[in-house]
Steps between C-alpha positions, in 0.01 A plus 500: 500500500854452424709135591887429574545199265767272512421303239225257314444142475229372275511124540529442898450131592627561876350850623136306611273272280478444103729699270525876657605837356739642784582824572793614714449738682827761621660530867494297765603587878614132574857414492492074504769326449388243260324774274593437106347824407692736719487747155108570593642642870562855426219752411477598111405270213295610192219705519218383343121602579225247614284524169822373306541216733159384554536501059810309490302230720217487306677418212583177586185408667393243247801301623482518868099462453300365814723343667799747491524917605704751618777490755708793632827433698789605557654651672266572718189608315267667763790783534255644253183334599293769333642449187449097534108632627459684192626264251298186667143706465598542150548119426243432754297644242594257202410162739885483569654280772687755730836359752721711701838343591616627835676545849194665668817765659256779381250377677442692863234367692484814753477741276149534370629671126673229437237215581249737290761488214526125533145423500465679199730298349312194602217592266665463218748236595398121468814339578808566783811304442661630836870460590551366891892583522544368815267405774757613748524870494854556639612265217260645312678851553852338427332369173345756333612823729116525623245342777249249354256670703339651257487200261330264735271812586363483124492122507287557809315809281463258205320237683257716682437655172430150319711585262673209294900433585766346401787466754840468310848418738831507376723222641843604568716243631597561871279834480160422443479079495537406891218254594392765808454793282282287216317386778403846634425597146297240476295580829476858386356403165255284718311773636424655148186441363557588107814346430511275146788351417874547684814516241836381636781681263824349526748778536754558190764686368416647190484849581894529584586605198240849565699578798824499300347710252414713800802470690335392783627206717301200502389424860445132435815459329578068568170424556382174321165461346300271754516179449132277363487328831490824670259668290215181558555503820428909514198415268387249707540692859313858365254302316342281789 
């Protein structure tokens, strides 16, 4: 089983709990206009097979120990959702904590392949840190170029499931921080039954300088950071 990889992390302090060896995964079919890692976007990365990275993990497992694991990302990581199968049985195996960072936009509740492939995945995933973009889907579309449909269909699959999650929300000044649409987050989150902890993530602009390496323009491009006051109050709101 062979994985697009964009690149390693060994000491992760922010991809899920304790110290985590992350793995980016290649390619990601979301276009949003805060991203800071629009070089993951495009199909390609290194090649490596599952046996090497499941290795390259355990090497370090002494550090992350109980309380750490495993996180793929992004990108978007289920793109290759067999891959990220194979390589969690593997740590599964060693007594590794397993976390998948994602959108849920692979996620397609009517057709029955893909909720198959999914609930494999559950088996050897203990964690979901989940990315709501937007709880309003035209905005949602103007975002990230794509309906949230299918995200708030896994968040509704994860649930059901019992399967732990994280919900993570970037706050984008004037985007994603009106009162109204934290609110409706925060009644959507209320009918989920397996949700942990949610992460507020103030938006920032340190991925510019990828998109002039790129030669892309930068969508965002005199956007401030939000400001503390805003970020509370988000915290406050989606947290209940």
């Amino acid at each position: 089983m062979i994985g697009r990889i964009h690149s390693f992390e060994s000491f992760g302090t922010v991809d899920g709990p304790g110290i985590r060896f992350v793995v980016f995964l290649q390619g990601c079919p979301l276009r949003c206009q805060y991203c800071h890692n629009p070089d993951t976007w495009k199909a390609g990365g290194e090649e490596y097979n599952v046996e090497d990275v499941a290795a390259r993990v355990l090497r370090y497992k002494n550090y992350f120990g109980e309380n750490g694991g495993v996180t793929v990302t992004g990108g978007e990581p289920l793109l290759q959702i067999d891959f990220v199968i194979a390589l969690f049985k593997l740590l599964k195996e060693k007594g590794v904590h397993t976390c998948v960072d994602t959108s849920g936009i692979t996620f397609h509740p009517e057709d029955a392949q893909s909720v198959a492939k999914h609930k494999e995945l559950l088996e050897v995933a203990d964690l979901f840190l989940l990315d709501i973009k937007h709880i309003d889907d035209e905005a949602c579309k103007k975002l990230t170029g794509h309906s949230n449909q299918n995200t708030l269909a896994f968040a509704r699959f994860l649930s059901e499931n019992g399967k732990k999650t994280w919900i993570r929300q970037v706050l984008v000044p004037n985007i994603t921080d009106s009162e109204k649409s934290l609110e409706r987050t925060r009644e959507f989150l209320d009918t989920l039954k397996t949700v942990e902890k949610v992460e507020v993530l103030p938006y920032h602009t340190m991925g510019v300088v990828k998109y002039e390496k790129l030669g892309l323009a930068y969508p965002l491009q005199g956007v401030a950071a939000p400001t503390k006051e805003s970020v509370e109050k988000a915290r406050r709101i989606l947290r209940g």
